[in-house]
N, C-alpha and C positions, 0 to 999 in steps of 0.2 A: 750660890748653889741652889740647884732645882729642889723646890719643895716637894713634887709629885712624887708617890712612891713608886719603886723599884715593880713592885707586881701592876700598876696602870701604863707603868711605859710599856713591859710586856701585851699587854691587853692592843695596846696601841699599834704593837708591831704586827700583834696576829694578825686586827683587823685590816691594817693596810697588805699585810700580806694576803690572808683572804679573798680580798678585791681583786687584788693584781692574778690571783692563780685563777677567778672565778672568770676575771676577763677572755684570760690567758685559755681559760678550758672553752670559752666562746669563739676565741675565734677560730679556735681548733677546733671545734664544730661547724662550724659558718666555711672553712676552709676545706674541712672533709665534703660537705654535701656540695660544694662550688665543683669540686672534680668529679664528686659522681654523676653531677648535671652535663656538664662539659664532657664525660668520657663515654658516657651511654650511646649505644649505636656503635661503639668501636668493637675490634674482632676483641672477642672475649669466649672462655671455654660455654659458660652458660648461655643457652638462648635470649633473643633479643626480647624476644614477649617474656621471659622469666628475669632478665634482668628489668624492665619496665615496670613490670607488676613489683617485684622488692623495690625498686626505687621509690615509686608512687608509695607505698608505704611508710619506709623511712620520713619521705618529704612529710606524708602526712602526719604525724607524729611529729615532726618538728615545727610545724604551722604556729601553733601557739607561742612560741618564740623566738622563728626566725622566717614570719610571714614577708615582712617588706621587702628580708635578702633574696629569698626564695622566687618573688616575684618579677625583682628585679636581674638573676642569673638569668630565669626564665624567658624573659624578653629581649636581654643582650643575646641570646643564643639564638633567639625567633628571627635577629636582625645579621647578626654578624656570622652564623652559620646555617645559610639558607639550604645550603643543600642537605641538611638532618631534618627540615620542617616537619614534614610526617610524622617522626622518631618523637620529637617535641608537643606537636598538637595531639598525639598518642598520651603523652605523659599528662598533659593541662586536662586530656579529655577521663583519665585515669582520677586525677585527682581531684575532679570536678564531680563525680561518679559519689567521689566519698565525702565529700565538701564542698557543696551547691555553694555557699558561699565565697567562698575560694574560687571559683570559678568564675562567678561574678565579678570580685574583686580585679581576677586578671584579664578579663574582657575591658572593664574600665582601664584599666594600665598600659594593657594593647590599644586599644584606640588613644588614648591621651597620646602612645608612643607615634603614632600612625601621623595624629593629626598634627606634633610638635615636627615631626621628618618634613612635612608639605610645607609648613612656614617658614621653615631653616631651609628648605630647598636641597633635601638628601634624600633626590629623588629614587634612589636605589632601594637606601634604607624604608621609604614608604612605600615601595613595591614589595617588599620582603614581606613588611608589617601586612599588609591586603590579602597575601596570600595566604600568611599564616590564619590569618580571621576568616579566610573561606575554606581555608583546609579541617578550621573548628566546625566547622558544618557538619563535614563529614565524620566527628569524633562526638555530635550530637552534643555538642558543647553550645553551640548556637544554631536559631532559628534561619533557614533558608529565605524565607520571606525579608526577616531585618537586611540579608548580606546581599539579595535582588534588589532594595532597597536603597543600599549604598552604590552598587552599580548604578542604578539609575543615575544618582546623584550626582554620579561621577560624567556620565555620558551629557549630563543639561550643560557641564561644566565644559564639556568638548564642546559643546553645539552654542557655546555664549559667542556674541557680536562684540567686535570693537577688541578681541586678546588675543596677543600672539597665535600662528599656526601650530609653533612648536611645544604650547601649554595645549593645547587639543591634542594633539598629538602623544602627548605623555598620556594624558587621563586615559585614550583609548587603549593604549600601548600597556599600560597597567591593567586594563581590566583583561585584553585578550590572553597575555603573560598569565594569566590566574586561572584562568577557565579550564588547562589541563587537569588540575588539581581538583576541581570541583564542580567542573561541566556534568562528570555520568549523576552526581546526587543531585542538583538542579535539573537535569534533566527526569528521572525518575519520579522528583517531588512535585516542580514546578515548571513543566513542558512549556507552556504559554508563557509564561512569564521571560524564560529564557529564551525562549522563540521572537519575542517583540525586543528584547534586548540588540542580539543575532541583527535584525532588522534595521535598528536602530542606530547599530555600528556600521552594516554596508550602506546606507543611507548618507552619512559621514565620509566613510570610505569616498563614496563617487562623488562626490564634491569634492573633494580635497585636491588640493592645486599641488602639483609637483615637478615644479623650474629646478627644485636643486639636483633631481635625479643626475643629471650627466655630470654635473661635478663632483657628484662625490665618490661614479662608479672608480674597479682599477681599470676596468676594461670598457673602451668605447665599445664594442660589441657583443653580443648576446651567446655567439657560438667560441662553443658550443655549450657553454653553460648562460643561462638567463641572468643579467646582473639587476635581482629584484630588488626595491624600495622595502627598507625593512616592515612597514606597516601590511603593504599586496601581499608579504609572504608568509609574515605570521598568520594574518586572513587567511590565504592558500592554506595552510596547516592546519588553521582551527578548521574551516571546511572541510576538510577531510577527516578530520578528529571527527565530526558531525557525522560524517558518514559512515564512521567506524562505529556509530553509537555511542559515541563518549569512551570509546576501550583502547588506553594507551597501555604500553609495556618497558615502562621504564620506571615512574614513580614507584618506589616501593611504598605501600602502606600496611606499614603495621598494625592498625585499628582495625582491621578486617579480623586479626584472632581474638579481640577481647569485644567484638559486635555484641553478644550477650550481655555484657557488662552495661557499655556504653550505652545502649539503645533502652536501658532503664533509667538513666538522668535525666535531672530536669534541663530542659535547654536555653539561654537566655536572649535574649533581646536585643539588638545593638541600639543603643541610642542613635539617634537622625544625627549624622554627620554630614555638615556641607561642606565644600573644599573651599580652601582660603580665596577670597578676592585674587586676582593678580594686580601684583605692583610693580611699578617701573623697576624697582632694582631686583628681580625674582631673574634667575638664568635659569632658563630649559636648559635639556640633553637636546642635542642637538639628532636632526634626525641622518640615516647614515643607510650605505646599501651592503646588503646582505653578500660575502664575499665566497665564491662557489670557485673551484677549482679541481676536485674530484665526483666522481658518482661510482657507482657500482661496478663498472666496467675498467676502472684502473684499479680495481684492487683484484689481486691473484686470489685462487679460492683459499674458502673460510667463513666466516662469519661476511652477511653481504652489508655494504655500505644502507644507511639509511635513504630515503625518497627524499628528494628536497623541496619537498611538501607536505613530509610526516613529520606530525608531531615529536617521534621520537628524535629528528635531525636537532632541532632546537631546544628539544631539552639537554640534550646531549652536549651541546655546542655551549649552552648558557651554562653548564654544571662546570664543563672545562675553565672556561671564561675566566668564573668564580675561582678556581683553585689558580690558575695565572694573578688575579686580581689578592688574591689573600700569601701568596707565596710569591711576588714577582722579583723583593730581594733580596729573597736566598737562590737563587736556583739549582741548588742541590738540592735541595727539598722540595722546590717547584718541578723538578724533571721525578722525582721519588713520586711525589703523591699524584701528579699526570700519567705515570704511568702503573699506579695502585688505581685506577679509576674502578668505582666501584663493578661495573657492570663488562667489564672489556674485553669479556668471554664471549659478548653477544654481539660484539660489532668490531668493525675491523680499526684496533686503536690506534695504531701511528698514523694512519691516513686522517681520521681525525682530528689527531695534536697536531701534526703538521697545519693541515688546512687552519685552525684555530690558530694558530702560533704566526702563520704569514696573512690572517684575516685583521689581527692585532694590529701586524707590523702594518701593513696597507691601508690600516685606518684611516680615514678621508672626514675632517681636513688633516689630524695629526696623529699619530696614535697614542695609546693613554700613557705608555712610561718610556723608558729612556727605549734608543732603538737596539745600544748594545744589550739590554737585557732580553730581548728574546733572543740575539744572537747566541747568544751565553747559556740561555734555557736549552736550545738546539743542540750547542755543543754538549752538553751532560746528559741531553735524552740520548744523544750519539753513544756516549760511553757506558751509559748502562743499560742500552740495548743493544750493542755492537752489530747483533746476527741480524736484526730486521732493519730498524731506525736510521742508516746511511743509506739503504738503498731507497728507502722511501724518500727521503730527502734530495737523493740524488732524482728520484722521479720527479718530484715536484720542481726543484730548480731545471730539468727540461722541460718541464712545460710551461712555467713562467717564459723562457727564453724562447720556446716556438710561439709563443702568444704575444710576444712582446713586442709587435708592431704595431698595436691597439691601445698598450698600458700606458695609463696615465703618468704625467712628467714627473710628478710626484715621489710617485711609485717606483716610477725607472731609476731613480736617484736611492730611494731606500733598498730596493734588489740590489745594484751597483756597492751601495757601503756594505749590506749582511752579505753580499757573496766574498768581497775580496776582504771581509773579517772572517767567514768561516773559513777558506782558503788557506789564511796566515795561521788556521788554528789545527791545518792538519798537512804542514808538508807542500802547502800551493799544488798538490796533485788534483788533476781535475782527464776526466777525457776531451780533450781540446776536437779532437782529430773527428770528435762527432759534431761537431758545428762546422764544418768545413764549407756546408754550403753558403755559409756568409762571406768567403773571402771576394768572391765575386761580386758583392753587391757594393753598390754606392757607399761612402763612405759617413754620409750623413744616414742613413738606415738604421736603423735602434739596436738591428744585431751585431753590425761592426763597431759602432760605437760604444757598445754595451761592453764587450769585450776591452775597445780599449781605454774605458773607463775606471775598468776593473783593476787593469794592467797601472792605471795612475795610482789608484786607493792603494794596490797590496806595494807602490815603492815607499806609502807611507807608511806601511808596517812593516818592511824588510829594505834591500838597499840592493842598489842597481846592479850589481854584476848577479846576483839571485835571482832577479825579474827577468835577467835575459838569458837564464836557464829555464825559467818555466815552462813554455811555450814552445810547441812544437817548429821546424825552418820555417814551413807552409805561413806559418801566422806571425812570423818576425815582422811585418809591418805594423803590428799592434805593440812590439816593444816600447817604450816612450825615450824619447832624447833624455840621456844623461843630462840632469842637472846643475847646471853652471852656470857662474856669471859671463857674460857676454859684456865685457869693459872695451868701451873702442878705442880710449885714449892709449891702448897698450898693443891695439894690433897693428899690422904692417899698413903703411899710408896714414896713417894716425896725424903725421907731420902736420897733412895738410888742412887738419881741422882744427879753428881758433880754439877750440880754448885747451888746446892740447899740452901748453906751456904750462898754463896755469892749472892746469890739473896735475902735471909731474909737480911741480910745487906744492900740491896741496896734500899729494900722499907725502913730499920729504916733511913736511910739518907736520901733520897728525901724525907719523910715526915718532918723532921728535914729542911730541906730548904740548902741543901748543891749544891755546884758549880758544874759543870762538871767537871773539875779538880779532885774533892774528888771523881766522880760519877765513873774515870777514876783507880783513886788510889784502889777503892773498886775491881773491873775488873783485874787489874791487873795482882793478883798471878793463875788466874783459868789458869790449863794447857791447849796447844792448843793437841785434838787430834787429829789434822789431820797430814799425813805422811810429807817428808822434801821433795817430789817431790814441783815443782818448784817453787825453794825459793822467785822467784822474785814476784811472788802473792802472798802470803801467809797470810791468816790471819786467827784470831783465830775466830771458828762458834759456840764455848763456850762461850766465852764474848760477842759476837753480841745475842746469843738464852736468856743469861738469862738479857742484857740491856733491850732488844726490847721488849722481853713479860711481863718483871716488871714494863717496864716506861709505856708502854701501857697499863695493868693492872689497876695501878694507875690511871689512865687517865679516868677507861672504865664507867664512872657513866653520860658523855656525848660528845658529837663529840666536843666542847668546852673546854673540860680538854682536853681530846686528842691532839688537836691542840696545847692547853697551854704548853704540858710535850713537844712535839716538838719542838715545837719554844724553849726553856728554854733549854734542853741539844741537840741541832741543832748540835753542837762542836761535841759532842762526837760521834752521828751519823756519820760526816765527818770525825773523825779519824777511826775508826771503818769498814767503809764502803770505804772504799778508790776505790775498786777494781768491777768490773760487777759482779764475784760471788762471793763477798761480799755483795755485793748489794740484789742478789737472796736470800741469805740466812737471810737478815733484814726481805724480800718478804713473804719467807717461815714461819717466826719465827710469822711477822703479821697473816698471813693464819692460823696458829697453835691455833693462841691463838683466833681469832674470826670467827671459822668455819662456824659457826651458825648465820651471823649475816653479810650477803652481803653488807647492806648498808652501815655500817662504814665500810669492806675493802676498798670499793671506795671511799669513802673519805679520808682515809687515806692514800690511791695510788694517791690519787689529791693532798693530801696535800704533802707529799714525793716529787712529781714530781716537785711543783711548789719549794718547798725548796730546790731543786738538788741534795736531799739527795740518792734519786734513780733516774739514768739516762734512758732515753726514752726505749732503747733498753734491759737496764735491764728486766725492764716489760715485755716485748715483749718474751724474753726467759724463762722468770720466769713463764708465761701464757701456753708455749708451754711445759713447761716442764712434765718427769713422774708424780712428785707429782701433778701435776694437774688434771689428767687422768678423774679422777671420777666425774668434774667438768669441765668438756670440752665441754660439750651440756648446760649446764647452761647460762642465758644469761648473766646476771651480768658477767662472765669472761667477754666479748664480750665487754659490759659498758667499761669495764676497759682498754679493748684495744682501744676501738676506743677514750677515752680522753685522750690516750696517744698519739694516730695518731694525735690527735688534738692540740694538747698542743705542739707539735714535727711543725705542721703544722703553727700556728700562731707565734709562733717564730723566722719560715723563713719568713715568709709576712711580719713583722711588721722590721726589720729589711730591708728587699728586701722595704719596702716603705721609711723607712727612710735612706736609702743609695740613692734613686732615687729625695728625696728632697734633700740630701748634693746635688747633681751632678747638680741638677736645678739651687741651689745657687749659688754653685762657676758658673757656665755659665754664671747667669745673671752678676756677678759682675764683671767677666772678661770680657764682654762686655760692659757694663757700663763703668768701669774702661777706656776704648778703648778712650772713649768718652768724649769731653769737655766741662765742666761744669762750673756754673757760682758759686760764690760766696755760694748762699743758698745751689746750687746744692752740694758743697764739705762739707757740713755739714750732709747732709743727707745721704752723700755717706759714711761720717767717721760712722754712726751708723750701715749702712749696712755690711761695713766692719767688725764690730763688731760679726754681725751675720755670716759674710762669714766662712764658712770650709775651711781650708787650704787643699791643695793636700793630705801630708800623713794622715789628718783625714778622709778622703775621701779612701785611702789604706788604714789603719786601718780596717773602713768599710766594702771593699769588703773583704776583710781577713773572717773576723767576719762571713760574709753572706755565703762565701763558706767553712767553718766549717761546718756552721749549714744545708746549705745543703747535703753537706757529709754525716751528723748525718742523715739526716732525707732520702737520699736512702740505707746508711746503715741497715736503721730500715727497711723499704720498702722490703729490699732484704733478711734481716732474719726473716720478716713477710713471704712472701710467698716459702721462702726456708723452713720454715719450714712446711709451706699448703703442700709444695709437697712432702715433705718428709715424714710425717704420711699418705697423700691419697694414695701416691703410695705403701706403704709399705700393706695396706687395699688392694689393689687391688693384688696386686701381693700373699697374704697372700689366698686372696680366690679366685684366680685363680685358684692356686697349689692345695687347698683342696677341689674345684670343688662346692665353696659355691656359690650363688648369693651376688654380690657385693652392689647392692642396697640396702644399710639397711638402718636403718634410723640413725644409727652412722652418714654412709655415706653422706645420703641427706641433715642434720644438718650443716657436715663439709662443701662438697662444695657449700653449700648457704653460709656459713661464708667467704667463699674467696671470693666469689660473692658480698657478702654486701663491705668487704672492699675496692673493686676495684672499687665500684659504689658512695658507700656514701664519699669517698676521691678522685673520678676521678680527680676532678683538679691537685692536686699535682702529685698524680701517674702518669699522662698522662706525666710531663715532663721527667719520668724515661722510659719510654715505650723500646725503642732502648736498652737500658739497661737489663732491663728484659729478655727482647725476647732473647737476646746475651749469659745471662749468664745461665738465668731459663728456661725460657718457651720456650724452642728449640722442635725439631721436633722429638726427641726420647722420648721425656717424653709421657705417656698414652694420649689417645686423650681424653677423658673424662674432664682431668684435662685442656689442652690445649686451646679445645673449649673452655673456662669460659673466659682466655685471650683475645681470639680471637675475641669472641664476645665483650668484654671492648674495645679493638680498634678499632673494626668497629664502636662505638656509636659517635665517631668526626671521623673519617676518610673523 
């Protein structure tokens, strides 16, 4: 029995109760002020300046015991809610007012946050962080002289020798991004200093080399809107900002009613911050062209479209951006707060969201989220704007469409999937009968095509007797062939082709439920007739034509059976297929049998690839090849390649990441190992050890890894070995017979070289030295070249 008495265990219980409540009332303080930081600026009965000044109070008042948390909401909010910065350097520069050291404190915290964003490379977040440190300027929180100072710093960082374009490119792109916010009080204080800055950026500007411009416009040409290089056009902006005298109409700042207050604090100092070194492994934001679509003249009266060379277009643009970027997936909330925008009394807002929403989607080389989610954002600004929001949208997809004989292949591909996903989301009603003048045109021409690509996407979402109600008679040539197998051994004259026997036999035994073994034995006696050249490949394209098109046949009632007859005789495809063209001709024998019916070949080229029944490279020749010809502008081929690049791609990654976690193991364990350990410690170490990679699994490993790299620049170099082998043979073909090269054959192909080297940059980028050496040398056509050229300059 416990000695202790009855009133100490009490005593005992208080005090651990005590604690627990005194905690329990902490974070219930720490969790009150966390939402008043976070909610300030939202609609509320009190004014904005009255709920500021009560904040800044409360906060100050609680400084003495919740300074670190205080500091720390304060800067998650500087970074993750940029569009309130004002509202925020309002409250730092309030509270700075009443505790000079508090102010200091959070200048230190801000820059530490600033400088830890540059060496993590969240280059976003140290954009946010800059602006917010020059918007303290203006809140008299800091010295204008220290934050011209870190410009500076920033611009020597643009103007260094021997580092990437795209790291100059950021530094200056950050400092111009900031100047709205804090150009009119630099200009005011420090005329000259800002002035030599100014100078020091266009100086940069006209040097700067820009090969990537054409690939990453959507539109090869300028009309009617200019497709600017995003750096020429912020420049354009801030230049005009300059001319306005630093007076834009959009930032709201709130520090303007508490000027009395603030302009009695002491102001602080930045400490001399220089930007990190660059290092090999540091990724830039890639640089990209500003995407234009409306101006003032498509919108009906009301509030007028901005200039697109006013400052207010891009703040405007970048504010949206932000709410797409912090809302992309919910998009009921994303369509809710895009259309709460705060200011969209003063500008005309759907033409806006649209332009932003299809500037996303057209993002060059890829856009930033998946593509159904702006379709999906569209559809819910549709619904909760009914009376404006469809007809704006409906403006915009005619103009994409009368534009669309300039628009990048890319691009064409991304309109073609969001049109016939929004179609399938409202009834496939559309006004057909106003494109009519495309019946008449050639059939490779981007607007008949466009159409009947549309007409492919929406049988993927609905089913063929639907499709050929949507569409007016006029346009029934755009219907697509019902989807069917195409089995020969079943049609009339069938008799007379060999292996016609041995294919009714092979459907009576797969129906019968026989093994691959029997499926093998039926195969067997069909003769091979192909010639005895070389023996060491050989196989028979008799047995693989009548396996592949009966077991798929059987199959063809859903992608489900399909898959089923696969996986069940997997064997006999492996024997069968041994060889690359063997592989081609399983390729061909597929293509044979389901002409008509693009979406189960990609399925089936997915499902093949991922059972390694067909090797990556297979495809890749099998796509380039004659029988393909007729079917070479088509995009589905295009599908099929790029999940092959993909599929080639993720197998080096996922490999290249688990070889880099062996190699972290075995380090830690050999250092561990080094180490003396106590009793428990050798316990934990025996499990560790359990887990440790020995060295040769570790070789194993790299083995593995430089295979499949191998595989994947082998593919890489018979991919655009064969781009240059068809363009140039096109060129040189209508050279000689003094035709115009420009067709639209032409223009199709090299956007497809173009799509590949952009929507696969990363991996291609490590073959570059490669390419250049063995393909893209300096005799090949310049036409073809340029496209290269331009892919290296986009990280150079």
């Amino acid at each position: 029995m416990s000695r202790r008495r009855v009133h100490e265990e009490d005593d005992g219980y208080d005090r651990a109760y005590r604690k627990r409540r005194r905690v329990s009332e902490n974070q219930e303080i720490e969790d009150r002020l966390e939402s008043l930081i976070l909610r300030v600026g939202e609609k509320s009965t009190s004014s904005l300046e009255s709920n500021l000044e009560g904040l800044a109070s409360v906060l100050e008042a609680d400084l003495g015991t919740f300074r670190m948390k205080i500091l720390r909401i304060l800067t998650d909010c500087a970074i993750k809610m940029p569009e309130k910065c004002t509202i925020y350097t309002t409250l730092v520069g309030l509270l700075n007012a009443k505790n000079f050291n508090f102010g200091g404190e959070f200048v230190d915290y801000m820059v530490r946050t600033f400088k830890d964003s540059l060496k993590a490379c969240k280059w976003d977040a140290a954009r946010y962080a800059l602006r917010f440190l020059a918007d303290l300027v203006n809140c008299h929180v800091l010295s204008a002289v220290s934050l011209l100072q870190l410009l500076d710093n920033m611009i020597d960082a643009a103007n260094e020798d021997s580092v990437p374009q795209v790291r100059k490119d950021w530094y200056v792109f950050a400092i111009l991004s900031t100047l709205p916010w804090v150009g009119r009080e630099l200009y005011e204080k420090k005329e000259s200093a800002l002035e030599h800055l100014l100078v020091s950026i266009e100086i940069f500007l006209n040097k700067r080399a820009k090969k990537h411009h054409n690939a990453l416009r959507v539109w090869s040409i300028d009309i009617p809107h200019p497709q600017e290089e995003y750096l020429d056009c912020l420049w354009s902006q801030i230049r005009k900002l300059k001319q306005d005298n630093w007076a834009e109409k959009h930032i709201p700042r709130p520090y303007l009613a508490f000027d009395s207050i603030l302009c009695e604090a002491l102001q602080h100092a930045l400490p001399s911050i220089v930007p990190p070194p660059h290092h090999a492994s540091y990724q830039y934001p890639m640089p990209w062209v500003v995407f234009r679509m409306f101006d003032y003249t498509d919108c009906p009266e009301g509030p007028i479209m901005p200039g697109a060379h006013s400052i207010e277009r891009f703040l405007i643009e970048e504010h949206l951006h932000s709410i797409i970027d912090m809302y992309h997936l919910e998009r009921k909330d994303c369509a809710a707060h895009l259309l709460n925008f705060p200011y969209k009394l003063k500008i005309p807002l759907e033409y806006c969201i649209v332009e932003v929403i299809f500037a996303e989607l057209f993002h060059m080389p890829s856009p930033r989220f998946l593509e159904i989610a702006y379709g999906s954002i569209l559809i819910e600004l549709c619904k909760l704007q009914p009376s404006t929001m469809p007809q704006v949208l409906a403006q915009a997809t005619e103009i994409l469409f009368m534009r669309i004989d300039t628009m990048n292949v890319s691009c064409f591909d991304r309109f073609v999937l969001w049109f016939a996903y929004h179609l399938s989301n409202f009834q496939f009603r559309w006004s057909w009968e106003d494109w009519g003048s495309c019946l008449t045109l050639d059939n490779e021409h981007p607007k008949p095509k466009f159409i009947r690509e549309v007409m492919m996407k929406c049988m993927r979402l609905s089913y063929y007797q639907r499709i050929t109600e949507i569409l007016p008679e006029p346009f029934s040539r755009f219907v697509p062939v019902k989807g069917e197998p195409n089995y020969k051994y079943a049609k009339d004259g069938a008799a007379s082709l060999p292996g016609t026997s041995a294919a009714h036999q092979l459907v009576v035994s797969i129906r019968q439920k026989c093994t691959p073994e029997e499926v093998l034995g039926v195969l067997k006696d069909l003769p091979n007739l192909r010639s005895e050249e070389e023996p060491e490949r050989r196989f028979n394209p008799l047995k693989i034509d009548v396996f592949v098109q009966t077991l798929l046949h059987l199959g063809s009632k859903s992608f489900s059976h399909s898959f089923a007859a696969i996986s069940k005789f997997h064997y006999v495809f492996k024997i069968l297929a041994e060889s690359e063209e063997a592989q081609i001709c399983v390729l061909r024998n597929m293509f044979e049998l389901w002409t008509t019916h693009q979406q189960m070949m990609i399925v089936l080229v997915d499902k093949m690839l991922k059972t390694q029944i067909v090797e990556c490279s297979a495809v890749a020749n099998w796509i380039f090849s004659k029988e393909m010809v007729q079917e070479f502008t088509k995009m589905y081929l295009w599908e099929m390649l790029h999940l092959t690049i993909k599929k080639m791609n993720k197998h080096v990654i996922k490999l290249s990441g688990e070889l880099n976690d062996a190699r972290e193991k075995l380090a830690r364990a050999e250092s561990s190992s080094s180490e003396s350990e106590d009793e428990e410690g050798t316990g934990k170490k025996k499990s560790e050890n359990a887990e440790k990679p020995t060295e040769e699994m570790v070789e194993r490993m790299e083995e593995r890894l430089e295979v499949a790299q191998a595989d994947q620049k082998n593919l890489f170099l018979i991919i655009f070995q064969r781009f240059i082998m068809i363009l140039s043979e096109h060129l040189v073909r209508c050279d000689t017979d003094g035709r115009d090269y420009n067709t639209h054959w032409y223009r199709w192909t090299i956007g497809r070289l173009q799509q590949v080297f952009l929507e696969h940059h990363e991996q291609v980028r490590k073959y570059s030295s490669t390419l250049e050496t063995l393909l893209f040398t300096q005799d090949i056509d310049v036409h073809i070249l340029e496209v290269f050229q331009q892919f290296v300059s986009m990280q150079s």
